[in-house]
N, C-alpha and C positions, 0 to 999 in steps of 0.2 A: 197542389204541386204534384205533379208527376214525378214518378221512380226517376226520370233519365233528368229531371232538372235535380235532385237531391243529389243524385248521382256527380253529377257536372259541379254541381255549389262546393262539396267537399273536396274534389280534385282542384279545386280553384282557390279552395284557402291552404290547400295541402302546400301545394305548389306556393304559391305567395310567401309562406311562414318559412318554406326549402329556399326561395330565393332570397330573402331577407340573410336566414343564416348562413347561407356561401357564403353570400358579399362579404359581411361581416367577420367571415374567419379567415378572410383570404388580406396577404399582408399587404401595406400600403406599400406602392413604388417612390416612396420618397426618401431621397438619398442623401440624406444631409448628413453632418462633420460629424454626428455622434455614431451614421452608420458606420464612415470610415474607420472611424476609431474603436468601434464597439463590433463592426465584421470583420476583423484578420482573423480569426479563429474559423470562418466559415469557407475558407479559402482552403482550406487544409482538411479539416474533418468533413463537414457537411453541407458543401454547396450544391451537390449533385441532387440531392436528395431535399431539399427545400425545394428546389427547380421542379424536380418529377409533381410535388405536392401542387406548388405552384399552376401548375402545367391540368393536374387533375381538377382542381377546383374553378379554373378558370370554364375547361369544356364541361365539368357540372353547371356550371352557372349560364352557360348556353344553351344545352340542353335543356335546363328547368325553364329557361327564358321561352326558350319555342314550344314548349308544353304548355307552359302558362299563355300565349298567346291564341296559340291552336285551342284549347277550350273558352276561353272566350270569345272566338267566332263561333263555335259548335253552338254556345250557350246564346250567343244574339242570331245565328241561324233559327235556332229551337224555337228562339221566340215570337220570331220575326214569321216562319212556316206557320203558326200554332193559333197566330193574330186569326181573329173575325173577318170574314169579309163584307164591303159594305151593305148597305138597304137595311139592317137591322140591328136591334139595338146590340151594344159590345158584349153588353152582360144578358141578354136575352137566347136561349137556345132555338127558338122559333127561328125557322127559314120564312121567305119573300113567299114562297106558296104560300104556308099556313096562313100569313097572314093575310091574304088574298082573302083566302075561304073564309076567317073571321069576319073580314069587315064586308062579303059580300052575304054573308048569316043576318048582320044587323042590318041588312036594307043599303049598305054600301053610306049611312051618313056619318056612324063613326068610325073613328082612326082603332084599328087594332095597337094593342098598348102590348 
């Protein structure tokens, strides 16, 4: 593994583990009989100020969302740049010359391995 995939791996669970807990702290929009009844105090003292929170956690969870997408193009870019290219084997470092020159060493009957 390379520094820039270890790199990318951690920003990618960082961000995951960030957008899990926004969602999760941020309040459900459902408004049923007990909210009526159990929100008249928020009308008065602190509605303004659930809203601002409301309002912040929402564009956190945006932000963390196009983070977390943008490294995972980076991260299948990386990989995708990083791939082998064809005539040789994936896991082999040998180029298409070298193996010319080998299998024209052995008289050209065997396959360079």
């Amino acid at each position: 593994m390379t520094t820039l995939e270890i790199i990318l791996g951690v920003v990618l669970i960082f961000c995951a583990l960030m957008l899990i807990i926004i969602v999760l702290l941020q309040d459900s929009s459902d408004h049923n009989m007990s909210g009526v009844i159990a929100g008249g105090a928020d009308n008065i003292f602190g509605k303004n100020k659930a809203k601002a929170t409301s309002k912040k956690l929402n564009i956190a969870t945006v932000v963390i969302a196009v983070v977390l997408v943008a490294v995972v193009l980076v991260f299948y870019l990386q990989q995708f740049v990083s791939k082998p290219s064809g005539g040789t084997n994936p896991g082999s470092t040998e180029t298409a010359a070298q193996a010319e020159v080998v299998t024209e060493e052995n008289g050209g009957t065997e396959a360079a391995s």
